[in-house]
C-alpha positions as CSV (number, residue, x, y, z in Angstrom):
1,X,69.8,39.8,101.9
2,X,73.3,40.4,100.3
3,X,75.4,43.2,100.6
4,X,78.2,42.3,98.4
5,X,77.7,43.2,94.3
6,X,75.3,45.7,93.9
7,X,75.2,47.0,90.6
8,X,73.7,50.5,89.7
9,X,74.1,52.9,87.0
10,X,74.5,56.6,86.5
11,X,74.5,58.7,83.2
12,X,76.5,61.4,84.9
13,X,79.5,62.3,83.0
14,X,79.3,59.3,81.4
15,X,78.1,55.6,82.1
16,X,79.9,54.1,85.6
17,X,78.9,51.0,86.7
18,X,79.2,51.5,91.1
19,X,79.9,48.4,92.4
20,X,79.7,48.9,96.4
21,X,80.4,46.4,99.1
22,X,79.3,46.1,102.5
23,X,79.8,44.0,105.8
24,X,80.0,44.0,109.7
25,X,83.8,43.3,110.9
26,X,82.0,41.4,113.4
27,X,83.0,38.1,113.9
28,X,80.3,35.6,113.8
29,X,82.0,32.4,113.8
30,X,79.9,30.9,117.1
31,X,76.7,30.0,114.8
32,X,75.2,29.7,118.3
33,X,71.1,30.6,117.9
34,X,71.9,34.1,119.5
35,X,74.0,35.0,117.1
36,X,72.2,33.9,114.2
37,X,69.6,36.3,115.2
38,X,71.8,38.9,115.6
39,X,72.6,38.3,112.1
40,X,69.5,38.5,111.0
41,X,68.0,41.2,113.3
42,X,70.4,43.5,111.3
43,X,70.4,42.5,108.0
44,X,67.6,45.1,107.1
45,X,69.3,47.7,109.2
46,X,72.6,46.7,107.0
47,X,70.6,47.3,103.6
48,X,69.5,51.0,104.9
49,X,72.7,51.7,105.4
50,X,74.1,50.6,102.1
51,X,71.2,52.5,100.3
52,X,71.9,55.4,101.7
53,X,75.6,55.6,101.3
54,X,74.8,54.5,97.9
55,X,72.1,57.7,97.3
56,X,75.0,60.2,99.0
57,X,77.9,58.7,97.2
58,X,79.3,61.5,94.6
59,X,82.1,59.8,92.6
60,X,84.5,61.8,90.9
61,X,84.3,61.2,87.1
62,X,88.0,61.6,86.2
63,X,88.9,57.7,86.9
64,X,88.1,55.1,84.8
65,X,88.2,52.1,87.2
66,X,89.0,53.0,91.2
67,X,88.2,51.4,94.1
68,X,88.4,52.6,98.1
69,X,87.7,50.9,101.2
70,X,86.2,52.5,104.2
71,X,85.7,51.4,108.2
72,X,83.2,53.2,110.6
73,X,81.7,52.2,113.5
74,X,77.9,53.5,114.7
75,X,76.6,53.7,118.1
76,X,73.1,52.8,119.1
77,X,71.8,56.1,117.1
78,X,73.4,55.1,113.7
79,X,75.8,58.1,114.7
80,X,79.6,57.3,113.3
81,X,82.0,57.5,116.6
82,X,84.9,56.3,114.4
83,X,85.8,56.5,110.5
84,X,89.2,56.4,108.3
85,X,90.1,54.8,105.0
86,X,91.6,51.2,105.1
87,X,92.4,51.2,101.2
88,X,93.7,54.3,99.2
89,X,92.5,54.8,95.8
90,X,95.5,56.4,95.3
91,X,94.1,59.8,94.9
92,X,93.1,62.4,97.2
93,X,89.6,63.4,95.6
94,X,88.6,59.9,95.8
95,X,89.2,59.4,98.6
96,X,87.3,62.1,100.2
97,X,84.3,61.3,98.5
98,X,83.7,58.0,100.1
99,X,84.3,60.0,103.4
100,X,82.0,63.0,102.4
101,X,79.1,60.3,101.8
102,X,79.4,58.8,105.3
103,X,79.5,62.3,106.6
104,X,76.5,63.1,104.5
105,X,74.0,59.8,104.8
106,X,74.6,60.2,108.7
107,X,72.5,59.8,110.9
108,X,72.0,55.8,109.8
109,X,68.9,55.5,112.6
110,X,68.7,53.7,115.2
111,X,69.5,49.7,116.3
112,X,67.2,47.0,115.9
113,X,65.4,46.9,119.4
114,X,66.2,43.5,119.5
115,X,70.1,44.1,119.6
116,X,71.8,44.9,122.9
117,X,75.1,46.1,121.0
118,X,76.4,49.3,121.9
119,X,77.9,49.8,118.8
120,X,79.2,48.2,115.1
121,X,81.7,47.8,112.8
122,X,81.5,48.2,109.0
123,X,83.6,48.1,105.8
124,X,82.1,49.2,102.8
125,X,83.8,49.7,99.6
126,X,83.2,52.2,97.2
127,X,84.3,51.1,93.4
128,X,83.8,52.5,89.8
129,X,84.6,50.7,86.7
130,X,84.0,52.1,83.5
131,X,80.9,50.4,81.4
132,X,78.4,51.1,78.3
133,X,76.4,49.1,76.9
134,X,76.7,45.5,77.1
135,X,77.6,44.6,73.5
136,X,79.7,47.7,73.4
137,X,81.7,46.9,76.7
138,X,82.2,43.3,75.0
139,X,84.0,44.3,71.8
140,X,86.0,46.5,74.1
141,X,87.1,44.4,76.3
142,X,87.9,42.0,73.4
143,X,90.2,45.1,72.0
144,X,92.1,45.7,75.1
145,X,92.7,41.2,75.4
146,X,94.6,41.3,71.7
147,X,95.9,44.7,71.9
148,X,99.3,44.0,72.7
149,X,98.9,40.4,71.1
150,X,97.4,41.2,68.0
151,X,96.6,44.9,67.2
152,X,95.4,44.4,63.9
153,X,92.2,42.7,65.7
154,X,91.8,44.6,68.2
155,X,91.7,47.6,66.0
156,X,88.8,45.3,64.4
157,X,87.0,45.0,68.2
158,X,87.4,48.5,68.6
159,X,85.8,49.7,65.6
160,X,82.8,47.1,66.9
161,X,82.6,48.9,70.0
162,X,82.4,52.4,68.3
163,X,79.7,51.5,66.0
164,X,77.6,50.7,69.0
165,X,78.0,54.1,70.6
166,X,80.0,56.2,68.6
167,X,79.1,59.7,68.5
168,X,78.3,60.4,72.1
169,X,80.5,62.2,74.5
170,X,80.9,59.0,76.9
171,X,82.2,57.1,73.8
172,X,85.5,59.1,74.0
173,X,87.4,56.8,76.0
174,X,86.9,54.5,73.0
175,X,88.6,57.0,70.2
176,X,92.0,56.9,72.4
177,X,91.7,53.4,72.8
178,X,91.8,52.9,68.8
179,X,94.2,55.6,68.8
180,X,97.0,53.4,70.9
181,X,96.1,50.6,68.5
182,X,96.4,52.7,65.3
183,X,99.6,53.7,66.8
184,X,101.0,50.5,67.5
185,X,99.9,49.5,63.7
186,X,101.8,52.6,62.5
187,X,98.7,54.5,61.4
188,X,100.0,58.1,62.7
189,X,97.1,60.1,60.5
190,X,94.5,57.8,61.9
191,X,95.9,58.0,65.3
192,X,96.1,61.7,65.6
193,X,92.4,62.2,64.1
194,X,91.1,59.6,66.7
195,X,92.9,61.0,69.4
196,X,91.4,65.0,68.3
197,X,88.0,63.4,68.7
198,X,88.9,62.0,72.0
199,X,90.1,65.9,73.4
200,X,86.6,67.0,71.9
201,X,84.4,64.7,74.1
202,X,86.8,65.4,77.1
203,X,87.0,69.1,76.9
204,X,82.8,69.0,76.2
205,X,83.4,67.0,79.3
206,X,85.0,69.4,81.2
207,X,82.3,72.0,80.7
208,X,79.6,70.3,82.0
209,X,81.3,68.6,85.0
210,X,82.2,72.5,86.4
211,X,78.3,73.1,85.1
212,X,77.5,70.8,87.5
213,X,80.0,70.9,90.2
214,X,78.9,74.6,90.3
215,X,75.2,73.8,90.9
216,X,76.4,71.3,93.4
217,X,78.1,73.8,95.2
218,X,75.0,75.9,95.2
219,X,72.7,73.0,96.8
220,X,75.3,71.1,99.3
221,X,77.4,72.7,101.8
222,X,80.3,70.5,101.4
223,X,84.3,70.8,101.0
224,X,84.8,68.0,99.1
225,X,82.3,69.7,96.5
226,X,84.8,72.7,96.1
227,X,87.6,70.8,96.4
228,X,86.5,68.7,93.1
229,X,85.4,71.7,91.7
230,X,88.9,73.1,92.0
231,X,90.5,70.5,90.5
232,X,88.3,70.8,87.6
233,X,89.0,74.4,87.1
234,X,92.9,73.5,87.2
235,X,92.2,70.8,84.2
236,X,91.5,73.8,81.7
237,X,93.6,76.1,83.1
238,X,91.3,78.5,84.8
239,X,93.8,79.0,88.4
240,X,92.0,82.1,89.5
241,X,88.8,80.0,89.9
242,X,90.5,77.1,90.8
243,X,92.2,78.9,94.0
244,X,89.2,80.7,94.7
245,X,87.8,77.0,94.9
246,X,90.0,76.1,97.3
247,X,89.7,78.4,99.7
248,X,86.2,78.0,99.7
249,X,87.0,74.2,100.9
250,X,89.3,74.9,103.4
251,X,87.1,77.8,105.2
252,X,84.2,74.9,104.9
253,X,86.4,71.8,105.8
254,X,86.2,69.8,109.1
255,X,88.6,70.7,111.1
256,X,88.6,67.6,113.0
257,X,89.8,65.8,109.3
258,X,93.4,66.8,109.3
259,X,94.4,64.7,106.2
260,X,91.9,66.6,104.2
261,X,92.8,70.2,105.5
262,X,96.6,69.4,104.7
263,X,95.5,68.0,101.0
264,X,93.6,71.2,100.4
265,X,96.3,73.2,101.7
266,X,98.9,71.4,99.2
267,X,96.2,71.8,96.3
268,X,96.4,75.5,97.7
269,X,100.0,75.7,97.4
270,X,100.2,74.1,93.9
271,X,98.1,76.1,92.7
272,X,99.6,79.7,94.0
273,X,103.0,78.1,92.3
274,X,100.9,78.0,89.0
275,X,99.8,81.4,88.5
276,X,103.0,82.8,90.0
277,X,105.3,80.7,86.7
């Protein structure tokens, strides 16, 4: 069984391509016959565990291509005794989704009955990288290799990838992309009409992410839910619903997870400072 590369798709907000890795910090290195069953006596329990973080894993839509590392260790029960992030994305949202989906796929059941370990150590990395389809994501990958070498064929690359799936809203990405070329090739007019279509798709985006987030919100009794939700109300401009948000997340935040209470609290401050300019 493997537990590094596995590839799934989701059509919310868009196409992401979830590429999630997972292994025991274990060290294995004595290849003794013990420990080769050890290995192997958890290799199913490994794959539940990947599953379900998989199934609970909500990824916020708002970055391209990000990637965060986890560690947690489980006792005999599958319950986590121990967690924290040992790469950042780089942003707080992120971030607390890979911790809200261990929270959330917990309990992870019980040992093998074959192990005698107490308890287990795992990294598991959650990644997104933006994708479409395959001939699509080709040309466009082709555009951004000769963008800075050779606009004029990019812009032709990027025009390949439109015609593939031009038109829907998770195609915008691809309109500010030829944008930046017709830019660089000094087509202003044909930049700025590119880059209107590219606000259209983002702003329809908008709309349907605090559609959802709402709904979420409704179904899940979870911080990090209005905490994303308040950060989408800020992106149009909408503070009153955005602080309301975020008070929501800190009177339903753990308060054993002091890094998320104090990031609330700053998106709480930031926000007052808004509607007071």
């Amino acid at each position: 069984m493997k537990f590094k590369n596995l590839i799934i798709t989701s059509t919310i907000f868009g196409i992401f391509l979830f590429s999630n890795s997972l292994h025991a910090k274990e060290n294995y290195e004595n290849k003794s016959p013990a420990n080769i069953m050890v290995q192997e006596c958890f290799s199913e329990y490994m794959s539940n565990v990947q599953n379900k973080l998989h199934v609970t894993w909500q990824p916020p839509d708002f970055l391209a291509e990000a990637h965060v590392k986890v560690y947690f260790k489980l006792n005999r029960q599958g319950r986590i005794v121990s967690s924290g992030i040992i790469e950042s994305s780089g942003n707080d949202i992120y971030d607390e989704s890979a911790i809200d989906a261990l929270k959330r796929a917990e309990p992870f059941g019980e040992f093998p009955e074959q192990t005698l370990r107490e308890h287990i150590a795992i990294k598991y990395s959650f990644d997104t990288v933006l994708i479409e389809e395959e001939r699509m994501k080709g040309y466009y990958e082709l555009a951004k290799q000769y963008f800075k070498i050779n606009p004029q064929k990019a812009l032709a690359y990027i025009d390949m990838a439109i015609n593939e799936v031009g038109g829907e809203e998770a195609s915008g990405f691809l309109y500010k992309m030829r944008a930046d070329i017709k830019t660089a090739l000094g087509d202003d007019a044909g930049a700025r009409a590119d880059f209107d279509i590219y606000e259209s798709f983002a702003n329809k985006a908008k709309i349907k992410r605090i559609h959802l987030l709402k709904y979420l919100t409704e179904t899940q009794n979870s911080a990090y839910i209005y905490h994303y939700l308040a950060f989408a109300y800020e992106e149009i401009g909408d503070y009153k619903n955005a602080l309301d948000a975020i008070n929501k997340a800190l009177l339903k935040a753990d308060f054993n997870s002091e890094e998320n209470i104090r990031h609330y609290k700053n998106h709480l401050e930031t926000l007052v400072n808004k509607t007071t300019d």
